[in-house]
C-alpha positions as CSV (number, residue, x, y, z in Angstrom):
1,X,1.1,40.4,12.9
2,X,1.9,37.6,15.2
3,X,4.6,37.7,18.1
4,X,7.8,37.5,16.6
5,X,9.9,34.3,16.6
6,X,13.2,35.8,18.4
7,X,12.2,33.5,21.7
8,X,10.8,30.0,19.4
9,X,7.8,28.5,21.5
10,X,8.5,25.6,23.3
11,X,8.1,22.3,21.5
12,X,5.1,20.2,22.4
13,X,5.4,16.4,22.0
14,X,2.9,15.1,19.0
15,X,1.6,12.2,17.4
16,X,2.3,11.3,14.4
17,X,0.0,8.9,12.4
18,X,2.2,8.3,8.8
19,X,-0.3,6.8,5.9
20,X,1.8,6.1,2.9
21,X,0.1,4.5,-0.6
22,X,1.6,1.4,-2.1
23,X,-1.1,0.8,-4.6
24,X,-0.1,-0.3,-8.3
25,X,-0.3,3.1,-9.7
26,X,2.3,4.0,-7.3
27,X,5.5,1.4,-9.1
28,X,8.2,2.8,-10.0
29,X,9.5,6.1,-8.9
30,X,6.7,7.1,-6.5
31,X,7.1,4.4,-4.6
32,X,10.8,5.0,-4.0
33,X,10.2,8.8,-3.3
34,X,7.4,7.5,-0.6
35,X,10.2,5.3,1.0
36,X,12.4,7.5,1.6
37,X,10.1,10.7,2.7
38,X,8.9,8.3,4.8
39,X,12.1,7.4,6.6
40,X,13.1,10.5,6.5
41,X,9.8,11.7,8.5
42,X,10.6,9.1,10.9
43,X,13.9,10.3,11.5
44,X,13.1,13.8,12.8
45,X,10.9,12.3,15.0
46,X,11.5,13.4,19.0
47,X,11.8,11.5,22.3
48,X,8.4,12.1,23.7
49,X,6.4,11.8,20.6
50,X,4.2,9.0,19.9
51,X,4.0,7.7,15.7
52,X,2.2,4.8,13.9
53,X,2.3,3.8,10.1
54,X,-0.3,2.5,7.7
55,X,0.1,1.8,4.4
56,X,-2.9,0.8,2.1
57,X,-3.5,-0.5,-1.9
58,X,-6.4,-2.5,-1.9
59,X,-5.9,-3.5,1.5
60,X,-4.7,-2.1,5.3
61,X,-2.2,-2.7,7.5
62,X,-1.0,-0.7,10.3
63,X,2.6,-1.2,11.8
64,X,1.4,-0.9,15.7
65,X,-2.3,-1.8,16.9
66,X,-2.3,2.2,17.9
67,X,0.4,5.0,18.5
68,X,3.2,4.0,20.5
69,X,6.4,6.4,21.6
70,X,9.2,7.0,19.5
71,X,11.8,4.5,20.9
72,X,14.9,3.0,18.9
73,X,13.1,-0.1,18.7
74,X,9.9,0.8,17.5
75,X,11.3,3.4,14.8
76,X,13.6,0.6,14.1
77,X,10.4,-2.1,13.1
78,X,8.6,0.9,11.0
79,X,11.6,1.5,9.0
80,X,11.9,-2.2,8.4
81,X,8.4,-2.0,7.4
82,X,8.9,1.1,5.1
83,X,11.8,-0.2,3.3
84,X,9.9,-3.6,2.1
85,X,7.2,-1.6,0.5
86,X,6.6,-2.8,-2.8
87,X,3.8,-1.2,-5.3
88,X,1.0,-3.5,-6.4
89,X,-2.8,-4.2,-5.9
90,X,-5.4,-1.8,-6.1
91,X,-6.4,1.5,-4.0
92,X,-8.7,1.8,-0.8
93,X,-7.8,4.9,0.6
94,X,-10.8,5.2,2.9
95,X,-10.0,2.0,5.3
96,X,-6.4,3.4,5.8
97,X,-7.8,7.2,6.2
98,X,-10.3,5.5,9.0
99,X,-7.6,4.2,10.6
100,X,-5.6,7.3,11.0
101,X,-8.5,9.8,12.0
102,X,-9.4,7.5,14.5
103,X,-8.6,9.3,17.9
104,X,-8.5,7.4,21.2
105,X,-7.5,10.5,22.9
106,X,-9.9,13.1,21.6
107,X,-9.0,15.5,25.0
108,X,-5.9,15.3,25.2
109,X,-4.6,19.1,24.7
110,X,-1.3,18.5,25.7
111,X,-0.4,17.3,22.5
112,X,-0.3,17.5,18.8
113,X,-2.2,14.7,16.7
114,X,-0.9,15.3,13.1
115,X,-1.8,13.0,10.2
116,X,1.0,12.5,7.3
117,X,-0.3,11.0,3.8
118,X,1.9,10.5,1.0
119,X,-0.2,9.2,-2.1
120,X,-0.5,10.1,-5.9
121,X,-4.3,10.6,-5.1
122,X,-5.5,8.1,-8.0
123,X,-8.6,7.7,-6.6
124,X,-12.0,7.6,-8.0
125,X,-14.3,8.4,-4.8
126,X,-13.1,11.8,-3.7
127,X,-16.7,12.8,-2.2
128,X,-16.8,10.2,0.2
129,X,-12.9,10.9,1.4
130,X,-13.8,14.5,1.9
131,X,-16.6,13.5,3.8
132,X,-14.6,11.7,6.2
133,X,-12.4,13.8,6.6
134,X,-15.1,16.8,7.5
135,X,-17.1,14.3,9.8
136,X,-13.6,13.0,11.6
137,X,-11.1,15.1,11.7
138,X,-11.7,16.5,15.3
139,X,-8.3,17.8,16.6
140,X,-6.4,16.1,14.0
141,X,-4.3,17.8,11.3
142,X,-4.3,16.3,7.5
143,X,-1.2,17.7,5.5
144,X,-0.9,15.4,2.5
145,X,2.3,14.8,0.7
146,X,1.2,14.4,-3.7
147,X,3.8,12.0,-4.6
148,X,5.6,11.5,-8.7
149,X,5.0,13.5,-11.5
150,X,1.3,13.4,-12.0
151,X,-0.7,13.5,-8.5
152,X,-4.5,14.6,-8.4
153,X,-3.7,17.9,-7.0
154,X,-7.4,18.6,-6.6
155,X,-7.6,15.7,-4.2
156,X,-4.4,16.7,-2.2
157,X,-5.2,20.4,-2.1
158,X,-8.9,20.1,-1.5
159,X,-7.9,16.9,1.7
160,X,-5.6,19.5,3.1
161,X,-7.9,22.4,3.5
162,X,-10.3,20.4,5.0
163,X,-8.0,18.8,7.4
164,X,-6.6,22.4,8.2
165,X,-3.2,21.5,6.9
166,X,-1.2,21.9,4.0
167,X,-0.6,20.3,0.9
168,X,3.3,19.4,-0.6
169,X,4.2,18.0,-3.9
170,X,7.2,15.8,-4.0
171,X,7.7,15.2,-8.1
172,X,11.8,13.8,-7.9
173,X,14.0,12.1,-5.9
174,X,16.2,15.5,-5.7
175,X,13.0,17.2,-4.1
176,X,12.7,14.3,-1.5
177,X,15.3,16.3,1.2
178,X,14.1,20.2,0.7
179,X,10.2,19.6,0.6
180,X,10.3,17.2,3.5
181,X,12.7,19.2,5.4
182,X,10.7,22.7,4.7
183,X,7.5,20.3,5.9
184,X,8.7,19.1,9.0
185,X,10.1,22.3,10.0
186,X,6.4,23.3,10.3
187,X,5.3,20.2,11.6
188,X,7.5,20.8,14.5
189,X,6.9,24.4,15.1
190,X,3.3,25.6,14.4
191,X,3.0,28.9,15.7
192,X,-0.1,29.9,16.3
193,X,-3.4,27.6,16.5
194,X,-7.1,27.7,16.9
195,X,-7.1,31.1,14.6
196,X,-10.0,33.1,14.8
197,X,-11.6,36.2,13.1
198,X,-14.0,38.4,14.5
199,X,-15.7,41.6,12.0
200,X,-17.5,44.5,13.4
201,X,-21.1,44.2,14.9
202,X,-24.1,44.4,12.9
203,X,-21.5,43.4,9.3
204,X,-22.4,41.5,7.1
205,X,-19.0,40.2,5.7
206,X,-17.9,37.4,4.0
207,X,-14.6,36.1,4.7
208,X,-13.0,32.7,3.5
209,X,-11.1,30.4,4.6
210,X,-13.5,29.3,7.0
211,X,-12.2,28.1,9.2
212,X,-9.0,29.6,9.6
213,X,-6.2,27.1,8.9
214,X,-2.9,27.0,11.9
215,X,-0.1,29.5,10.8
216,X,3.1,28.0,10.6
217,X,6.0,29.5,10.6
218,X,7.5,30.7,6.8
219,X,4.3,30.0,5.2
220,X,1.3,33.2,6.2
221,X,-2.4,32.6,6.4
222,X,-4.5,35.0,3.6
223,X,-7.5,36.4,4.8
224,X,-10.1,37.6,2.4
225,X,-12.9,39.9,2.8
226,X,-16.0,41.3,1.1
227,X,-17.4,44.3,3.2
228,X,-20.0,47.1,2.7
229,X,-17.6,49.1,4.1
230,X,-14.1,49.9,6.0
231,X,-16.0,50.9,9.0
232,X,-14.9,49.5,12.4
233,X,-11.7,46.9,13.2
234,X,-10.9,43.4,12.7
235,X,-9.7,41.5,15.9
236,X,-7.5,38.1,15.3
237,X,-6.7,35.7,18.0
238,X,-4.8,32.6,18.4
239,X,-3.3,30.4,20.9
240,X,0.5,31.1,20.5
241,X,3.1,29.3,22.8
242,X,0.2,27.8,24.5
243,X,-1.1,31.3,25.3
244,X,-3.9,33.6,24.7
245,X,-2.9,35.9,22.0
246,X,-5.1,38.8,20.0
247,X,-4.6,41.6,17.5
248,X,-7.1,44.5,16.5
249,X,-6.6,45.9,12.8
250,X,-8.7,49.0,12.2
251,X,-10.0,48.7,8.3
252,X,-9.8,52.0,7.2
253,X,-6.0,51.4,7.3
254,X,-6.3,49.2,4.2
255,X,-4.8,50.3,0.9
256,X,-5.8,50.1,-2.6
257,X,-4.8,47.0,-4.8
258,X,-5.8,45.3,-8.2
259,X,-7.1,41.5,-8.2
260,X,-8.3,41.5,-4.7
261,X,-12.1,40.8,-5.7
262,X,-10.7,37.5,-7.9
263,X,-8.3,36.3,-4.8
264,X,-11.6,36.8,-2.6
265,X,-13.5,34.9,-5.6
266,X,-11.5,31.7,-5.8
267,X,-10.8,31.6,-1.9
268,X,-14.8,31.3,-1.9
269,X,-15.0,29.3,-4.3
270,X,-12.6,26.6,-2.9
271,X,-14.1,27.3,0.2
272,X,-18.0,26.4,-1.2
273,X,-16.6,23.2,-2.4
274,X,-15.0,22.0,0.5
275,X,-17.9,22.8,2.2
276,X,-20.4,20.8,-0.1
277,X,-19.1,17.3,2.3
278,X,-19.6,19.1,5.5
279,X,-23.6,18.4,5.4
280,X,-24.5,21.9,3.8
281,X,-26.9,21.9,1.3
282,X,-25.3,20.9,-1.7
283,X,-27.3,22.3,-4.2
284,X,-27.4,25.7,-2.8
285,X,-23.8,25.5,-2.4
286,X,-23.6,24.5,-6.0
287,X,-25.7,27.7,-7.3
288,X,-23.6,29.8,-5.1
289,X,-20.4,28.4,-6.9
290,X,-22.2,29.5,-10.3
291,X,-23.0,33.1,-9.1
292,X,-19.2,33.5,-7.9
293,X,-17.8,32.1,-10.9
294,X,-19.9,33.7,-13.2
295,X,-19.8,36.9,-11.9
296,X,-16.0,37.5,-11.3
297,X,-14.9,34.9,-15.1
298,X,-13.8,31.9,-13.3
299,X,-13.2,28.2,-14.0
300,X,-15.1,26.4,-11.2
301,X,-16.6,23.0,-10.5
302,X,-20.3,24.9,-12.0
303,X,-18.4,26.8,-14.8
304,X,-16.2,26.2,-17.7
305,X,-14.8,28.6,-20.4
306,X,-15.7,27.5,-24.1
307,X,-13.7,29.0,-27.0
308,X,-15.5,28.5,-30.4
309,X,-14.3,28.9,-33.6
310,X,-16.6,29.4,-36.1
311,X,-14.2,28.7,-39.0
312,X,-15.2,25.8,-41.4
313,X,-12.0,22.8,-40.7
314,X,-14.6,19.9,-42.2
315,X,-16.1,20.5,-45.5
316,X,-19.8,19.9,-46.2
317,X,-21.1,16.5,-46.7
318,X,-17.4,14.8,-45.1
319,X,-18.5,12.1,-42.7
320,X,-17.3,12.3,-39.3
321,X,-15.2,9.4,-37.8
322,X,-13.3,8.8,-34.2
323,X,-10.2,6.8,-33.7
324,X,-8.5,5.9,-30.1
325,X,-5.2,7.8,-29.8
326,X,-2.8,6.3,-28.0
327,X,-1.4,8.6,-24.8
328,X,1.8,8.5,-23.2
329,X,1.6,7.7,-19.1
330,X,3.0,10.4,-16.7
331,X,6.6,10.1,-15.9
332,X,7.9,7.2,-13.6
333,X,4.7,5.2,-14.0
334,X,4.7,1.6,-15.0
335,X,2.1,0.7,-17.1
336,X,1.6,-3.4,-15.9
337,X,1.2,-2.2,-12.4
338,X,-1.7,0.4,-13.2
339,X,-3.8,-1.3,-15.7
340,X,-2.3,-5.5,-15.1
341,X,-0.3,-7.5,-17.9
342,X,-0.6,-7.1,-21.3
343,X,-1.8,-9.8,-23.2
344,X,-5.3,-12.1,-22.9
345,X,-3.2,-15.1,-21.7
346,X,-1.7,-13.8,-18.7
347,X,-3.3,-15.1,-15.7
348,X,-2.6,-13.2,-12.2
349,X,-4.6,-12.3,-9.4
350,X,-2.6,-9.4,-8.8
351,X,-1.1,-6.7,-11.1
352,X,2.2,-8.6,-12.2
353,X,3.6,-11.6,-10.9
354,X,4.1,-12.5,-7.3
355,X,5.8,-15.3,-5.5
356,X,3.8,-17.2,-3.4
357,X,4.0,-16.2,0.2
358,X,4.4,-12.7,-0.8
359,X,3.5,-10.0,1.9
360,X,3.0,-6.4,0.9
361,X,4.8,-4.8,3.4
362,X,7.5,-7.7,3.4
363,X,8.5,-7.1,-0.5
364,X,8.4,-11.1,-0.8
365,X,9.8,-12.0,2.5
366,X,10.3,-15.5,1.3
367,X,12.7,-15.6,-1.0
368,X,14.5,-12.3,0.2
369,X,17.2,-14.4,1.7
370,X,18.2,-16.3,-1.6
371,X,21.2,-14.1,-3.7
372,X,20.3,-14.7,-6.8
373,X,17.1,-14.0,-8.5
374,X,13.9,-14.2,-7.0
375,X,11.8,-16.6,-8.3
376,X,9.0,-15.6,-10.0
377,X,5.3,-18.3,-10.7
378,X,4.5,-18.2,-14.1
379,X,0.7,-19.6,-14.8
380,X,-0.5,-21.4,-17.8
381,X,-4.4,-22.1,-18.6
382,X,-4.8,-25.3,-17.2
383,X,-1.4,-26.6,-15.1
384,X,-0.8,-25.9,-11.4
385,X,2.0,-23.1,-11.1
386,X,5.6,-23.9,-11.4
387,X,8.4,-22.3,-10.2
388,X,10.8,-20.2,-12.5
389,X,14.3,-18.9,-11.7
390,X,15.3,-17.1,-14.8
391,X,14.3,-17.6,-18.5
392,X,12.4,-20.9,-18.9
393,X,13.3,-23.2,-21.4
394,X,12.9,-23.0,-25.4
395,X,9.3,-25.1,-26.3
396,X,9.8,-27.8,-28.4
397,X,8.5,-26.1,-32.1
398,X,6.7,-29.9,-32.8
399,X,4.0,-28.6,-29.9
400,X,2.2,-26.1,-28.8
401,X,2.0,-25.2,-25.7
402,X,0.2,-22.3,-23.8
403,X,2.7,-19.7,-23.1
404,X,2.9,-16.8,-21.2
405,X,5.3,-13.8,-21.5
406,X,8.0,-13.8,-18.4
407,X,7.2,-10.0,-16.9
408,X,10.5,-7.9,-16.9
409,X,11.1,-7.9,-12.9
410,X,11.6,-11.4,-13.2
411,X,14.9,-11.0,-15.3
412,X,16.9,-8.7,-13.4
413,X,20.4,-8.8,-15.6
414,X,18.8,-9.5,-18.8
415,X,18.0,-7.0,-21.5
416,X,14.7,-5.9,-21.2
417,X,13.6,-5.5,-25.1
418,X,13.8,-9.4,-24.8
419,X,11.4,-9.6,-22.2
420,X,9.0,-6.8,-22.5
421,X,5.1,-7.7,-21.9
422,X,3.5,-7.9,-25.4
423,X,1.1,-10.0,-27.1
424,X,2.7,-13.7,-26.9
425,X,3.8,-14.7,-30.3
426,X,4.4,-18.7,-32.1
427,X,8.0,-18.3,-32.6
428,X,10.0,-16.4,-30.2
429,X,8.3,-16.1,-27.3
430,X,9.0,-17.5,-23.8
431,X,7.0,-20.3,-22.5
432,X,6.2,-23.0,-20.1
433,X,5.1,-26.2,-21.0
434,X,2.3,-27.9,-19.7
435,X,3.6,-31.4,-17.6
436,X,1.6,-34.1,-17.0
437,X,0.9,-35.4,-12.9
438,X,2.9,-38.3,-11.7
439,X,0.9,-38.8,-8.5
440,X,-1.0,-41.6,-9.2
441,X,2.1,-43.3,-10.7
442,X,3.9,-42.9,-7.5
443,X,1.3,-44.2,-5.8
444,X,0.7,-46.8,-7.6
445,X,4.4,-48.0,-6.9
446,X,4.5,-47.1,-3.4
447,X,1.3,-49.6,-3.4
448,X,3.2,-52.8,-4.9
449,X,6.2,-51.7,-2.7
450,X,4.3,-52.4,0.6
451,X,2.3,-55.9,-1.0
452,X,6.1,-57.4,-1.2
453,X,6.9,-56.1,2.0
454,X,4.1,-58.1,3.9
455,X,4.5,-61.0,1.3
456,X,8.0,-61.8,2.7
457,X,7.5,-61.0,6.2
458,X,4.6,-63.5,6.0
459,X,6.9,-66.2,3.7
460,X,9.4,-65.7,6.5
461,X,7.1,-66.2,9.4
462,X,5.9,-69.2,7.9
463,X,8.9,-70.8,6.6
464,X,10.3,-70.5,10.5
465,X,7.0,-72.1,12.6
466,X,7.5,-75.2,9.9
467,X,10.4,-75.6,10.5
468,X,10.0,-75.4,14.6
469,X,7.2,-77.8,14.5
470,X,9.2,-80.4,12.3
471,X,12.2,-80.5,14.6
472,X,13.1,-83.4,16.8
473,X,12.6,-82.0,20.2
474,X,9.1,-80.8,19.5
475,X,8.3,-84.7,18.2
476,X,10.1,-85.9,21.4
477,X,8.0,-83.9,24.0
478,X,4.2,-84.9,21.9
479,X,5.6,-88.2,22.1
């Protein structure tokens, strides 16, 4: 056992790199619950540390060109930032997980570099973000922060253990306070680092996780072991309160227990497949994952458990036929930001309709200062946008116009089953009509304007010499 805690280590100053996801699958409640973890991170942080903050959907930005210290006025701009979020686009996690593992001060022992992410994890290329995370995570420590009811916990658990940190799920707004508080608590007080393990000479053990993740305090670090036997000691050390520390624990002092060899198994197991982006041979790994699971009646990444029922449900001779089956989304989600508009007429670059001069980290800093509803610009098939404030005008029934369903964020006070995105219908749907240019008309009179201009100034000029040239004085001089 480590030291105890009676006398807490002394605090060392960190860094604090904060990556939050504000991607279209991430509308709704996940976005909110990233808000306000996110401020609340930033309010624990200390004088002395350093922070920045990237968020990312289908593109980056980071608040500061690189970390900068913890001041009133730059925690002030980040929680501006923060609290403009808005959820749209698509998701590029690897750009904005680039920009946080990049280190500009790789020897620099004298502080912590810790890397935040709060994400749902919907992300299709998981390989490649492990491998970047094995390749460049140096000193750095990933603890990711799943966010809303349905985050790919694979990703999450599997990013953490290669970035030697932990993994949190945050699944309500009532779990926002306790899981970030429990969370920073170990941010701000890890107590021992650099853990190390050390079996007798000549052993041939296997012992997982490797490496050994940073013990923090509240939460222990579970060593597993496969040895030929409990012949010799185990010695631990650490750094603890930036000192040397070290334990010896002589294995024939270790007790009996039931489902050790399965803990041992999946600890392996999870430990193979992180290792599979760390430039091992993967197919060996793979093989090794087999044997494991096989061996010991596990579900792995090689193995799956089949149940088969040999009972008849389909009589002989009965054709078989499919059908789609509709599914319900996970809680919170909104389903025009994850998959775009419904309905073939719709026409947005983006996943639901923006004001022009949006900015995804401004929330539409446009039209934020007008009080009442933000416009939104509804497109039709061949007219230039036009600008909205509320429910558009009726169509006239004689035409026919090209119409497009106003989304629901657009009517703020009005009842949503009137404005709900569906398939555009003839008779009670919302539209905009099409309206014809009157540019060349206004040219056109802007033209004959300026011809009667000059044709009086010249009528004028000439009426005047004439009548200078005709006057007695002028005869009386030529005379």
């Amino acid at each position: 056992m480590p030291p105890t805690l009676d006398a807490a280590p002394k605090l060392l100053p960190r860094e604090l790199i904060f990556v939050v996801d504000n991607s279209g699958s991430m509308a709704g409640n996940s976005i909110v619950q990233a808000q306000e973890s996110l401020l609340f991170a930033l309010g624990r942080l200390r004088p002395g540390d350093k922070f920045n903050v990237v968020r990312f959907d289908d593109t980056m930005e980071m608040v500061f060109d690189s970390a900068v210290d913890a001041s009133s006025e730059n925690l002030a701009i980040a929680k501006h930032f923060v609290s403009r979020l808005d959820a749209a686009g698509g998701t590029e996690m690897l750009p904005a997980l680039e920009a946080a593992l990049k280190d500009f001060t790789p020897e620099d022992t004298t502080r912590l570099r810790q890397v935040v992410f709060l994400t749902d994890g919907s992300v299709g290329n998981e390989a490649q973000l492990f491998e970047e995370i094995a390749s460049h995570r140096g000193r750095s420590r990933l603890f990711t922060v799943g966010i809303g009811s349905a985050p790919n916990s694979y990703f999450m658990t599997r990013a953490a253990e290669l970035g030697r940190g932990t993994f949190t799920h945050i699944g309500s707004d009532a779990q926002v306070l306790e899981r970030m508080s429990a969370l920073f608590a170990k941010l701000e007080k890890p107590v021992m680092m650099g853990l190390k393990a050390e079996w007798p000479a000549g052993a041939s053990v296997e012992s997982w996780p490797d490496p050994l993740p940073d013990l923090y305090a509240g939460e222990p670090v579970v060593l597993s072991a496969k040895i030929p036997s409990r012949q010799g000691a185990l010695h631990l050390s650490g750094i603890f309160d930036g000192k040397p520390w070290s334990a010896t624990l002589k294995l024939e002092d270790a007790v009996q227990g039931s489902g050790i060899a399965k803990l041992w198994a999946r600890s392996k197991i999870a430990s193979l497949e992180a290792k599979v982006f760390t430039g091992a041979n993967p197919s060996q790994i793979e093989k090794g994952i087999e044997a494991v699971a096989l061996e010991h009646h596990l579900v792995s990444s090689q193995t799956s458990l089949i149940a088969i029922d040999k009972s008849k449900s389909r009589p002989d001779g009965q054709g078989i036929s499919s059908a789609d089956m509709p599914v319900n989304l996970p809680d919170g989600w909104v389903y025009d930001k994850v998959f775009g508009p419904q309905g073939g007429t719709q026409h947005t670059a983006k996943t639901g309709a923006r004001p022009l001069g949006y900015s995804r980290s401004g929330g539409g800093a446009l039209f934020n200062a007008l009080p009442g509803a933000i416009p939104q610009f509804a497109y039709d098939q061949e007219s230039a946008p036009q600008a909205v404030d509320a429910a558009p005008a009726l169509p006239d029934p004689a035409q026919k116009p090209h119409t497009l369903t106003v989304p629901t964020d657009a009517l703020p006070d009005a009842d949503t089953s009137q404005a709900q995105a569906t398939q555009p219908s003839q008779s009670d749907n919302l539209a905009v009509p099409s309206v014809a240019s009157t540019e060349p008309l206004r040219r056109a009179m802007l033209f004959i304007l300026l011809l009667t201009f000059i044709s009086a100034a010249t009528l004028i000029a000439w009426r005047y010499h004439r009548r200078d040239v005709a006057s007695p004085r002028r005869i009386g001089r030529r005379i």
